[in-house]
N, C-alpha and C positions, 0 to 999 in steps of 0.2 A: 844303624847310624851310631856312632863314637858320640856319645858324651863328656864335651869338654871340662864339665864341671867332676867328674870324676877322677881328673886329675890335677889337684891343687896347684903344683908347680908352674904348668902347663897355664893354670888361670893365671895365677903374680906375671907370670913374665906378657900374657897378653894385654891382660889388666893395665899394666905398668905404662907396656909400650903405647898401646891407643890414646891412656888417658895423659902422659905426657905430649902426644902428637896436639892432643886436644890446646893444652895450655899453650902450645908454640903456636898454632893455628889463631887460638887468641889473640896474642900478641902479632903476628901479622896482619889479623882485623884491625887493631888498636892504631896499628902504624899508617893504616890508609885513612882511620878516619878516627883521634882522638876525641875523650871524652873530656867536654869543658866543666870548668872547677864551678864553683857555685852548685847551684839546685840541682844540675843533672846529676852531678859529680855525687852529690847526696842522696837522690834518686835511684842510679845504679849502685852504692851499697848499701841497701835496702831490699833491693833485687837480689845481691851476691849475696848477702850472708843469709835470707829465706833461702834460696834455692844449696847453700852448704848442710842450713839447718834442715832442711828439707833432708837430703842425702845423709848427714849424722841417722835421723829417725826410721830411716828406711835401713840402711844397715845394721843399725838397733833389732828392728824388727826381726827382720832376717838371720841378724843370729842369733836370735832366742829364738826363731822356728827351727833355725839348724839344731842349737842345744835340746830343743825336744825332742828331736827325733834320735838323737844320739844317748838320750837319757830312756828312750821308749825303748830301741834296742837290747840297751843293757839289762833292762826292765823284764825283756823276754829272757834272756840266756836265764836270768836269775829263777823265772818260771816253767822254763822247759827241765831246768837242774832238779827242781822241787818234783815236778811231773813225773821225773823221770824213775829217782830216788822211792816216792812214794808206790808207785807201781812197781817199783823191784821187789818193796816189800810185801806188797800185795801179792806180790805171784805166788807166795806162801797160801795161799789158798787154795789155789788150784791143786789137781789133784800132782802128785808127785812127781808123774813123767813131763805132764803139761808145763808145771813149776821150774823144771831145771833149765826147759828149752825155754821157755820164756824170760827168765834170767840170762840166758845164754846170747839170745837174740837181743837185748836189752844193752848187754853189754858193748856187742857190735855197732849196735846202734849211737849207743853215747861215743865211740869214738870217732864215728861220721860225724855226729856233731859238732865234734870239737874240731875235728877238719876242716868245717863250713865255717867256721868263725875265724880259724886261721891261714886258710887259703889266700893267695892272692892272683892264684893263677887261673884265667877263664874254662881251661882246657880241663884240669882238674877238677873245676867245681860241677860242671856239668857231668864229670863222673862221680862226682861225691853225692849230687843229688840225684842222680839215675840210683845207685846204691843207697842212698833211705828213701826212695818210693820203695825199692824191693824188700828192705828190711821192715817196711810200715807195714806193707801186705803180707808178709811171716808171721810178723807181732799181729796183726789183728787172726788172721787164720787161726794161731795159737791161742789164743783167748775165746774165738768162737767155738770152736771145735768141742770144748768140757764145757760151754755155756748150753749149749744145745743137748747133748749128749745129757747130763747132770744141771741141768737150772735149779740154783739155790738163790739165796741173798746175798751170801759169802761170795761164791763164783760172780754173781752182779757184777760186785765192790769192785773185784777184780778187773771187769768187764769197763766200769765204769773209768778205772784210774787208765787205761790204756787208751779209751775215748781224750783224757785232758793229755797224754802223752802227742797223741797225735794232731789235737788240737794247737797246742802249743809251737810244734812246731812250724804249722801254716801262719800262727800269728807271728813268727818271728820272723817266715819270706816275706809278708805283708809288710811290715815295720822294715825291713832292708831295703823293701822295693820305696817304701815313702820318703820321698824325694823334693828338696825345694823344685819347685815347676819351672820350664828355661823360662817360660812367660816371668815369670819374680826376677830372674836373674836378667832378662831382657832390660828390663824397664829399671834395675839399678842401674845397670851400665849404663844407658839412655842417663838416666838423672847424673851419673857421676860424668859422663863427660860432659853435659850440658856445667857444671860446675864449676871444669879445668875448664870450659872456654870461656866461661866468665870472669875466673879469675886470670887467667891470659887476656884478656881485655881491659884489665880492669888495671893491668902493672903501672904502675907511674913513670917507671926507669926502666922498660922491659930488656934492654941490654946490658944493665946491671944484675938485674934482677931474675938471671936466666937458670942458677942453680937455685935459688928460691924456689920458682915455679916446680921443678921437680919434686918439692915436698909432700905435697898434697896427693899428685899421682901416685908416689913413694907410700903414704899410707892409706890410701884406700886399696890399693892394689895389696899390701898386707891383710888389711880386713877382708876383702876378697880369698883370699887366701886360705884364713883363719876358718872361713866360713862354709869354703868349699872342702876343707879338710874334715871338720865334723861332719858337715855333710856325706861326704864320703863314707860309703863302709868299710871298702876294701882300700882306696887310693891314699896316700898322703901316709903324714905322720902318726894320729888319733887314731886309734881304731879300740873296736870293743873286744878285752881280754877274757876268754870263755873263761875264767876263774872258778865259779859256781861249778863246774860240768867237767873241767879239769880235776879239781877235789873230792867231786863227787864220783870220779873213775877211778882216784887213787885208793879212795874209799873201800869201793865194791871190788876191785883187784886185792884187797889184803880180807875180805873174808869167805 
């Protein structure tokens, strides 16, 4: 099943279109049955501006769950870079032959990573990760193999920095997979367009007032947007730049 929220674009323009239908939908309510001035009239904005504030705070929320998870992301590249760097130098322990192959495979392996972050294509990625399962089952083979053979403390270390190597990477599928849930996303929509229909109800002159109404739908359908693009890992404009893992290839290619 296509998840809509994976494609920013794709949200603004549906965002946009519903929750202006909304505010027009409004305004045709309004028309069969106005709102008299006095207490009601003060009544219902009371109702409209809760139920906007309402929708300000939910958005609020939503995009600081999006910005976490885009900052957790980043958070892993920067920890699988350290993992990765750390256990190269470690391989220095093993013994000689063990050491150049596990250097070797290490190498291979940081540039599937750096694939994995700059990929955007489905067909790809599932080659990319088929290729570091196989390079993760090399890299540990290679590290077991002298650990058995020769069991030291040194060889451990070794043993040890190729556990956070491989660990790492499962945390960073984890964090690309954590995702606002469609239920979060369900139930903004629900409150933003209960909003535009309130304010399409609400218009005074709604045949003056008819590119007005477009305002609202105009930007919350950008916050939509905004939010589904962080969200995003692969989709949209935002994305997390493998930097750390990039440097750290340019790195280990010049010695």
């Amino acid at each position: 099943m296509v998840n809509i929220t994976s494609y920013p674009a794709l949200v603004f323009v549906i965002s946009f279109v519903v929750l202006a239908i909304s505010a027009r939908l409004g305004v045709l309510f309004s028309q069969r049955r106005r709102i008299p001035e006095g207490g009601v009239r003060e009544d219902f904005g009371v109702i409209q501006a809760a139920t906007l504030t309402l929708l300000g705070l939910i958005i609020g929320f939503t995009f600081s769950m999006a910005l976490n998870r885009y900052d957790q992301r980043k958070n892993y590249e920067e920890e699988e870079a350290n993992a990765i760097g750390t256990e190269f130098v470690r391989a220095s322990l093993l013994p000689a032959e063990a050491s150049v192959n596990v250097r070797a495979l290490l190498v291979g392996y940081l540039d599937q990573r750096i694939h994995f972050y700059q990929t955007r294509n489905s067909e790809e990625l599932a080659k990319i990760n088929a290729q570091t399962a196989k390079l993760q089952s090399d890299l540990w083979t290679a590290v077991q193999k002298p650990a058995v053979a020769q069991p030291s403390p040194l060889i451990a270390l070794a043993v040890s920095g190729m556990n956070d190597v491989l660990n790492s990477q499962g945390y960073t599928q984890a964090a690309w997979w954590n995702r606002i849930p469609v239920a979060a996303w369900g139930l903004m929509g629900l409150i933003a367009i209960c909003s535009n229909l309130l304010v399409g109800y609400g218009a005074r002159k709604p045949k003056e007032e008819v590119r007005m109404l477009l305002i609202l739908p105009l930007i919350v359908a950008v916050a939509f947007f905004l939010i589904a693009d962080i969200d995003s890992p692969r989709g949209g404009l935002i994305h997390v730049v493998p930097q750390n893992l990039i440097s750290l290839a340019q790195s280990l290619r010049t010695q």
